[in-house]
ZALUM-37264 format. One line per field, with one value per atom (N, C-alpha, C, O): y negated, x negated, z negated; atom name. Coordinates in nm, 2 decimals, always signed. Atoms other than C-alpha are relative to their C-alpha. Example, Ala and Ser with C-alpha at 12.3 -4.5 7.8 and 13.67 -1.06 7.14 Angstrom:
ZALUM-37264
c2	+0.12_+0.45_-0.12_-0.12_+0.11_+0.11_-0.11_-0.22
c1	-0.09_-1.23_-0.09_-0.19_+0.09_-1.37_+0.08_+0.03
c3	+0.00_-0.78_+0.00_-0.07_+0.00_-0.71_-0.08_-0.09
atom	N_CA_C_O_N_CA_C_O
end
This chain:
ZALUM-37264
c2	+0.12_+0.00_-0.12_-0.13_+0.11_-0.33_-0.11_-0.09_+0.15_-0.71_-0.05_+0.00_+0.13_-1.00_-0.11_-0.09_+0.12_-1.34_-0.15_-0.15_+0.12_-1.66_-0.11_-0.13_+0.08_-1.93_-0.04_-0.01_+0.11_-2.17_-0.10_-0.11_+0.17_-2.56_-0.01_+0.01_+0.13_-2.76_-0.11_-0.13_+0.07_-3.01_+0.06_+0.10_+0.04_-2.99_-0.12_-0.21_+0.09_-3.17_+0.01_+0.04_+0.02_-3.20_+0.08_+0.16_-0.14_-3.00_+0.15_+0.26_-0.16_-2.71_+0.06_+0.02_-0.09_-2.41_-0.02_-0.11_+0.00_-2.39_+0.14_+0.18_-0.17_-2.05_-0.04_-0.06_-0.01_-2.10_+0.11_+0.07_-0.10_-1.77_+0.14_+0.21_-0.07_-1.53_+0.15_+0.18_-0.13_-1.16_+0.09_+0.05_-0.12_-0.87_+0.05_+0.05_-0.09_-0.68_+0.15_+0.19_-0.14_-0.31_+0.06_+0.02_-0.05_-0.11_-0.05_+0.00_+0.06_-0.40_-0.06_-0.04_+0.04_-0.60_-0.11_-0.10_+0.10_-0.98_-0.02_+0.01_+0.00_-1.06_-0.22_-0.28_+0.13_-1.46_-0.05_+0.00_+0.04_-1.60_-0.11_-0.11_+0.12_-1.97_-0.05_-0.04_+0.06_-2.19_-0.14_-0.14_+0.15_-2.60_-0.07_-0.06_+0.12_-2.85_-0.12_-0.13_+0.11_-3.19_-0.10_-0.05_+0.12_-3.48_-0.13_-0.18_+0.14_-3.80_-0.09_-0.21_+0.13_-3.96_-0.11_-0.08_+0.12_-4.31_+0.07_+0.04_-0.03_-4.11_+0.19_+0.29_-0.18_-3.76_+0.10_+0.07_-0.10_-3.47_+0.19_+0.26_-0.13_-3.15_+0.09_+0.07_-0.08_-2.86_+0.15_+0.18_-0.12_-2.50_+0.08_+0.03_-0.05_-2.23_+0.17_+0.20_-0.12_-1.86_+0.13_+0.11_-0.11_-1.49_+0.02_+0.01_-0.06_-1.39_+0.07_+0.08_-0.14_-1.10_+0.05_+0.05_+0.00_-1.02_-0.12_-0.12_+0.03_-1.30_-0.08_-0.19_+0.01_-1.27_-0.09_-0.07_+0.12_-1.54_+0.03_+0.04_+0.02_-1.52_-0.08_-0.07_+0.15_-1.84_+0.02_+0.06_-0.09_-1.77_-0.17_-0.16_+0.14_-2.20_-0.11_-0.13_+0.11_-2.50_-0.16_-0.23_+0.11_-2.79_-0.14_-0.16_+0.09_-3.15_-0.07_-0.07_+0.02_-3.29_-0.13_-0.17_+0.11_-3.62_-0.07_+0.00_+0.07_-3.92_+0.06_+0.09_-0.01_-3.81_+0.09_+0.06_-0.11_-3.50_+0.13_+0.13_-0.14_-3.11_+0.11_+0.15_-0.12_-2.84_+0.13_+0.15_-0.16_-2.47_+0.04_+0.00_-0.14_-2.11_+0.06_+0.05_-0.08_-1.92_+0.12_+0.18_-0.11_-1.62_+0.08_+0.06_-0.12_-1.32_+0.06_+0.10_-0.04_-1.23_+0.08_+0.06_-0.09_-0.91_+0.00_+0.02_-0.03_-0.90_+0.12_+0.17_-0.11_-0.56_+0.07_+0.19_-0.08_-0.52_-0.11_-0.22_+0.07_-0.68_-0.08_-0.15_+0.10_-0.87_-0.09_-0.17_+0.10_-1.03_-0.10_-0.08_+0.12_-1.38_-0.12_-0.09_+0.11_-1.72_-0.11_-0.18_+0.08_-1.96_-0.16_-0.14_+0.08_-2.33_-0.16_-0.21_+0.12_-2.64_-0.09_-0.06_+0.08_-2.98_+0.00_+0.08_+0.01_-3.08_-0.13_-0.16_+0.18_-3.44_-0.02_+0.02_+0.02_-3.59_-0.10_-0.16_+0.08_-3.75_-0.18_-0.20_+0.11_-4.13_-0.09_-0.18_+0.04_-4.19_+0.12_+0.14_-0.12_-3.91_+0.12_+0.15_-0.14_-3.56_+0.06_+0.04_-0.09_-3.31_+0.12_+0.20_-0.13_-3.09_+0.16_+0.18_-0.15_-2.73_+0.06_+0.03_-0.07_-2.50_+0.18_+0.22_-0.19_-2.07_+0.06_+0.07_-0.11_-1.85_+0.14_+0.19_-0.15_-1.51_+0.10_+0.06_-0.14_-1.15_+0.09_+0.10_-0.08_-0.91_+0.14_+0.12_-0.06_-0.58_+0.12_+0.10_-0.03_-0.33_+0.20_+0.26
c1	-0.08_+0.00_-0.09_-0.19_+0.11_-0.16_+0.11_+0.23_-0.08_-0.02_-0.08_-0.19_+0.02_-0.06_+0.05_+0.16_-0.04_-0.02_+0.07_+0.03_-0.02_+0.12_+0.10_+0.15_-0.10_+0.35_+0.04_-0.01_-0.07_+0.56_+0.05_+0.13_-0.07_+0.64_+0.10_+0.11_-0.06_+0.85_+0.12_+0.10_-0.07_+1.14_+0.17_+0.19_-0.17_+1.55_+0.01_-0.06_-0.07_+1.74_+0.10_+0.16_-0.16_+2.05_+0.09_+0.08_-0.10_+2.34_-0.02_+0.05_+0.05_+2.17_-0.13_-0.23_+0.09_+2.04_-0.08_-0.11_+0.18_+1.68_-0.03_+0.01_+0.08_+1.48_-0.12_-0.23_+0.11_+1.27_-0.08_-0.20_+0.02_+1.17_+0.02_+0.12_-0.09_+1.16_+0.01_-0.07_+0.01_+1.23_-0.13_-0.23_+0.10_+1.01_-0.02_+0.07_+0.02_+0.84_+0.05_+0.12_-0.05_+0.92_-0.10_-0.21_+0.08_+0.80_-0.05_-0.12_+0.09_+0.75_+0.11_+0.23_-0.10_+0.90_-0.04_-0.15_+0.12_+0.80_+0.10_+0.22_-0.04_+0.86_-0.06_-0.16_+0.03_+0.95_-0.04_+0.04_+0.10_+0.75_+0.01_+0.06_-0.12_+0.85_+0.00_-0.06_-0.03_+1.02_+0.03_+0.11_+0.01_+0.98_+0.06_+0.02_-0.03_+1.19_-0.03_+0.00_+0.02_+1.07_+0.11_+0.17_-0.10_+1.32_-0.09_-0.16_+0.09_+1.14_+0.09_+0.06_-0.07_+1.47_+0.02_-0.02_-0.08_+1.64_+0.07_+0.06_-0.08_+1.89_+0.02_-0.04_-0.01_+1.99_+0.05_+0.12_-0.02_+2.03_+0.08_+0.04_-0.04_+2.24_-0.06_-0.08_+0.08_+2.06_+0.10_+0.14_-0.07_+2.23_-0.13_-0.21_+0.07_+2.02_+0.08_+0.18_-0.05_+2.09_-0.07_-0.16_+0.03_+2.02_+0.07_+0.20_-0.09_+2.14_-0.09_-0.21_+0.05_+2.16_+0.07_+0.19_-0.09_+2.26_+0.09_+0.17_-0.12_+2.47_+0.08_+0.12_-0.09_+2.62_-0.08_-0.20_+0.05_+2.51_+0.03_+0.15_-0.08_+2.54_-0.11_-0.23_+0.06_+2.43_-0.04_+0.04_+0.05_+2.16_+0.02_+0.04_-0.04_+2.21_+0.05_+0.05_-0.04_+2.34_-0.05_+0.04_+0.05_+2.11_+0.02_-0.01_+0.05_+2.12_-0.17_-0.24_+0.15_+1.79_-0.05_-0.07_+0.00_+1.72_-0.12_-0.20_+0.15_+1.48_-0.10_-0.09_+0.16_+1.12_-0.01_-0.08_+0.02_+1.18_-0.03_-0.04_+0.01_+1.12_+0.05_+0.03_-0.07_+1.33_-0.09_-0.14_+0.06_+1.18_+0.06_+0.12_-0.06_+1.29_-0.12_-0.22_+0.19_+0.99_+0.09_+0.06_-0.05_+1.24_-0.03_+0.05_+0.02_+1.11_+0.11_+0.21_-0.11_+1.32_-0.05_-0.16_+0.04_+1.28_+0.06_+0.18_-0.01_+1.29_+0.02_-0.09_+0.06_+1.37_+0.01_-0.01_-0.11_+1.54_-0.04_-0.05_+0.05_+1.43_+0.14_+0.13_-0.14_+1.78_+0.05_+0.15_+0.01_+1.72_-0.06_-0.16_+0.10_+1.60_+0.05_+0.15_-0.05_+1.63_+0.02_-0.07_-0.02_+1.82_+0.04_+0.07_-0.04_+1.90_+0.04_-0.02_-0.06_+2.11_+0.02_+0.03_-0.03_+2.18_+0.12_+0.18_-0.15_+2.56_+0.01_+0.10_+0.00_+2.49_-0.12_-0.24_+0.17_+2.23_-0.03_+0.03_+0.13_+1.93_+0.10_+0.17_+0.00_+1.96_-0.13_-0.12_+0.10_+1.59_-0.12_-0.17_+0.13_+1.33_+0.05_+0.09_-0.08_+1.43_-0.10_-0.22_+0.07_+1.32_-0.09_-0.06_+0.02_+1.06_-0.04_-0.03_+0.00_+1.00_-0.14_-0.21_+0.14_+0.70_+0.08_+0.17_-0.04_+0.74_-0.13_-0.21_+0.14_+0.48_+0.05_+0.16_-0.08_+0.54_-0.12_-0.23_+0.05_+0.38_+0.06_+0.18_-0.07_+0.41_-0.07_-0.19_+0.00_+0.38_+0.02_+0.10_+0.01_+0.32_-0.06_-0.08
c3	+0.00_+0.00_+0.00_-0.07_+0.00_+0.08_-0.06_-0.07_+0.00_-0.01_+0.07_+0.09_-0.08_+0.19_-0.07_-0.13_+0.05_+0.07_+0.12_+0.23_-0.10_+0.26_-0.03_-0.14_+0.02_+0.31_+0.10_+0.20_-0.08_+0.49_-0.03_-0.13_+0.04_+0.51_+0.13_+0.25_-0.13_+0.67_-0.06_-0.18_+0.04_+0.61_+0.02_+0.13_+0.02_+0.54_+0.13_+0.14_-0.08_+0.86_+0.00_+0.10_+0.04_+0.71_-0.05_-0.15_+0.05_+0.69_+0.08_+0.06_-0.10_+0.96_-0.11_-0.16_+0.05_+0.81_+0.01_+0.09_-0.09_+0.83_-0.13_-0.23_+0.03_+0.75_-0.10_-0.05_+0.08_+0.41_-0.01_-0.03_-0.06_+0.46_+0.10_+0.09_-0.09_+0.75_-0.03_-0.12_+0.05_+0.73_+0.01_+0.07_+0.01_+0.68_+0.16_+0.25_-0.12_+0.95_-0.02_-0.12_-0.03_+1.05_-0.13_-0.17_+0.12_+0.76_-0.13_-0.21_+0.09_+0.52_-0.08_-0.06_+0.09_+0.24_-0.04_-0.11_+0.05_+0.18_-0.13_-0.13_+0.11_-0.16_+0.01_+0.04_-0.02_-0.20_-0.14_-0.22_+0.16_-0.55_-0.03_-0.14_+0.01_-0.54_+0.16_+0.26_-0.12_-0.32_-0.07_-0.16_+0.05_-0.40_+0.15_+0.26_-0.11_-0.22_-0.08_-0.20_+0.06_-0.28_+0.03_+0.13_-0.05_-0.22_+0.01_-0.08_-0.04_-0.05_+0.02_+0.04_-0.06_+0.04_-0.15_-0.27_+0.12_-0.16_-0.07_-0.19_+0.10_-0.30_-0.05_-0.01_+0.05_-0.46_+0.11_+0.20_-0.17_-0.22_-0.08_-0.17_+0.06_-0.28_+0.06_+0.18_-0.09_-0.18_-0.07_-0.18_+0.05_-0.15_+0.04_+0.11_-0.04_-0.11_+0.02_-0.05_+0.02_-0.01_+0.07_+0.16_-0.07_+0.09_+0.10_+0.09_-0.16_+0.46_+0.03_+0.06_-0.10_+0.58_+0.14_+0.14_-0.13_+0.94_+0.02_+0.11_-0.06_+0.92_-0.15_-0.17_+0.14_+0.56_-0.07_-0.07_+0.14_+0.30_-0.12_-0.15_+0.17_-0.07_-0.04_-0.04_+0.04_-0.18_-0.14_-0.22_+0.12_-0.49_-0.09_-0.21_+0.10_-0.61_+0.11_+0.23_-0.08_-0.56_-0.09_-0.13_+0.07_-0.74_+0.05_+0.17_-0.08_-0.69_-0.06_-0.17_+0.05_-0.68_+0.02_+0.13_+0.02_-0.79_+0.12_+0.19_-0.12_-0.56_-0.07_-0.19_+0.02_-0.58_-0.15_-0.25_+0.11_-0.82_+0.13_+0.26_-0.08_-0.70_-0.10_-0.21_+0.08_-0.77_+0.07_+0.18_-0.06_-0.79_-0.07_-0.18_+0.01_-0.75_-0.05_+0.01_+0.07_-0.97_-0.02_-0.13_+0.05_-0.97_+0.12_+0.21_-0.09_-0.74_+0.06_+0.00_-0.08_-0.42_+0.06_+0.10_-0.08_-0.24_+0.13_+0.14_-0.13_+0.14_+0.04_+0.08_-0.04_+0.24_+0.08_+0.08_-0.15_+0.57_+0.07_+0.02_-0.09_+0.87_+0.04_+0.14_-0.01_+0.88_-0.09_-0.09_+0.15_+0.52_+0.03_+0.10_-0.02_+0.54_-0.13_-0.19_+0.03_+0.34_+0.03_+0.07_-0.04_+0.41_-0.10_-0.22_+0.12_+0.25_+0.12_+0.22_-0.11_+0.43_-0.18_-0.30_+0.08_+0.28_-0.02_+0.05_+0.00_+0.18_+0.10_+0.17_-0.06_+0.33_+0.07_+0.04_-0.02_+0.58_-0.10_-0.18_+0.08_+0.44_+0.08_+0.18_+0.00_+0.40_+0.10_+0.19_-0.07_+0.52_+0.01_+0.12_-0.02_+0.47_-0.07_-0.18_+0.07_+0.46_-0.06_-0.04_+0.09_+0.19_+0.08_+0.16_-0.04_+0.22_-0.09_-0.21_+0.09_+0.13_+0.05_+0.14_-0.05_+0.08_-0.05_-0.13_+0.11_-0.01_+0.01_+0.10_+0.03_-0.14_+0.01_-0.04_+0.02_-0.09_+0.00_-0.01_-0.03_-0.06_+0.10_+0.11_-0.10_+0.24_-0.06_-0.06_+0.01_+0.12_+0.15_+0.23_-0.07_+0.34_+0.01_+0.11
atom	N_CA_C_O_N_CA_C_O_N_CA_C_O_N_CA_C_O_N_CA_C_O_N_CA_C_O_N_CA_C_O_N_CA_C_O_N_CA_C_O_N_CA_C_O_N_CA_C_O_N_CA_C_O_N_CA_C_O_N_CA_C_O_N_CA_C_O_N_CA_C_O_N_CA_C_O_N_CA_C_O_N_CA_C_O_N_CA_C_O_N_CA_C_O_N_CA_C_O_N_CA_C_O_N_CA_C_O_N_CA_C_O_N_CA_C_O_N_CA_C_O_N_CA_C_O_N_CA_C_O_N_CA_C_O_N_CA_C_O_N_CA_C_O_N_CA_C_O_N_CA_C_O_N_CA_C_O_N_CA_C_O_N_CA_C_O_N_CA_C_O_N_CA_C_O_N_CA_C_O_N_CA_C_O_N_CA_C_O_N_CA_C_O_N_CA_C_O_N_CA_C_O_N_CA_C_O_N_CA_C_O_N_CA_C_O_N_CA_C_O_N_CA_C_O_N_CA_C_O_N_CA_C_O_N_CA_C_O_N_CA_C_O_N_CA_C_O_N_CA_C_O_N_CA_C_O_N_CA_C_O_N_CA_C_O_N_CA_C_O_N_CA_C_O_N_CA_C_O_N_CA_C_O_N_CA_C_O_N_CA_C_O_N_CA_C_O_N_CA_C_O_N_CA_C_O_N_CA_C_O_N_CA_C_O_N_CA_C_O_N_CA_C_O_N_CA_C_O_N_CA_C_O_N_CA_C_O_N_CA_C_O_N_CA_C_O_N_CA_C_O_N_CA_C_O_N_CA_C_O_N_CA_C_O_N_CA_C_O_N_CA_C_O_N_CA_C_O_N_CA_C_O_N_CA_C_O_N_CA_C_O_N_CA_C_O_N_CA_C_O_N_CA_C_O_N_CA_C_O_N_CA_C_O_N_CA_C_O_N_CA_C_O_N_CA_C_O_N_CA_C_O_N_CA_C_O_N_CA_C_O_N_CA_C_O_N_CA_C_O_N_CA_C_O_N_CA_C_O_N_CA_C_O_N_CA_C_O_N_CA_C_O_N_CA_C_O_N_CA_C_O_N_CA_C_O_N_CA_C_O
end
């Protein structure tokens, strides 16, 4: 069994999904370790976050997150189906500068 380490950035554009992490490969299982969205805009931003799979969502929170604070997930997610991913949209657009996100994970393998 090996691990692998990694991550992904990028930013919240509004109320469209965006992929904080993507699924596992064929035979593997990424495990997500945290996920920090920062908030850069003027005002407070709701942020949902969720598990999808194929399609299905179950939404794991729903925080708002004040100007120039950062909310984190420090709670271990298992990836373990190449149709599992995470997803997280805003409720509202951004005002001036959208939030961004970082995820740490492990790829097991």
């Amino acid at each position: 069994m090996a691990f692998t380490e990694g991550s992904e950035e990028g930013v919240l554009n509004g109320t469209s999904y965006v992929t904080l992490l993507q699924p596992p490969g064929v035979d593997e299982r990424r495990i997500a370790k945290t996920i920090s969205v920062l908030n850069r805009d003027t005002g407070d931003v709701t942020l949902e976050m969720f598990v999808n799979e194929g399609g299905t969502r179950r939404q794991l929170c729903r925080p708002v997150i004040s100007t120039y604070q950062t909310f984190l997930w420090d709670t271990p997610l298992v990836l373990n189906s190449a149709t599992k991913q995470i997803d997280a949209r805003l409720l509202a657009v951004v005002a001036v500068t959208e939030p961004e996100f970082a995820t740490t994970y492990a790829v097991v393998s």
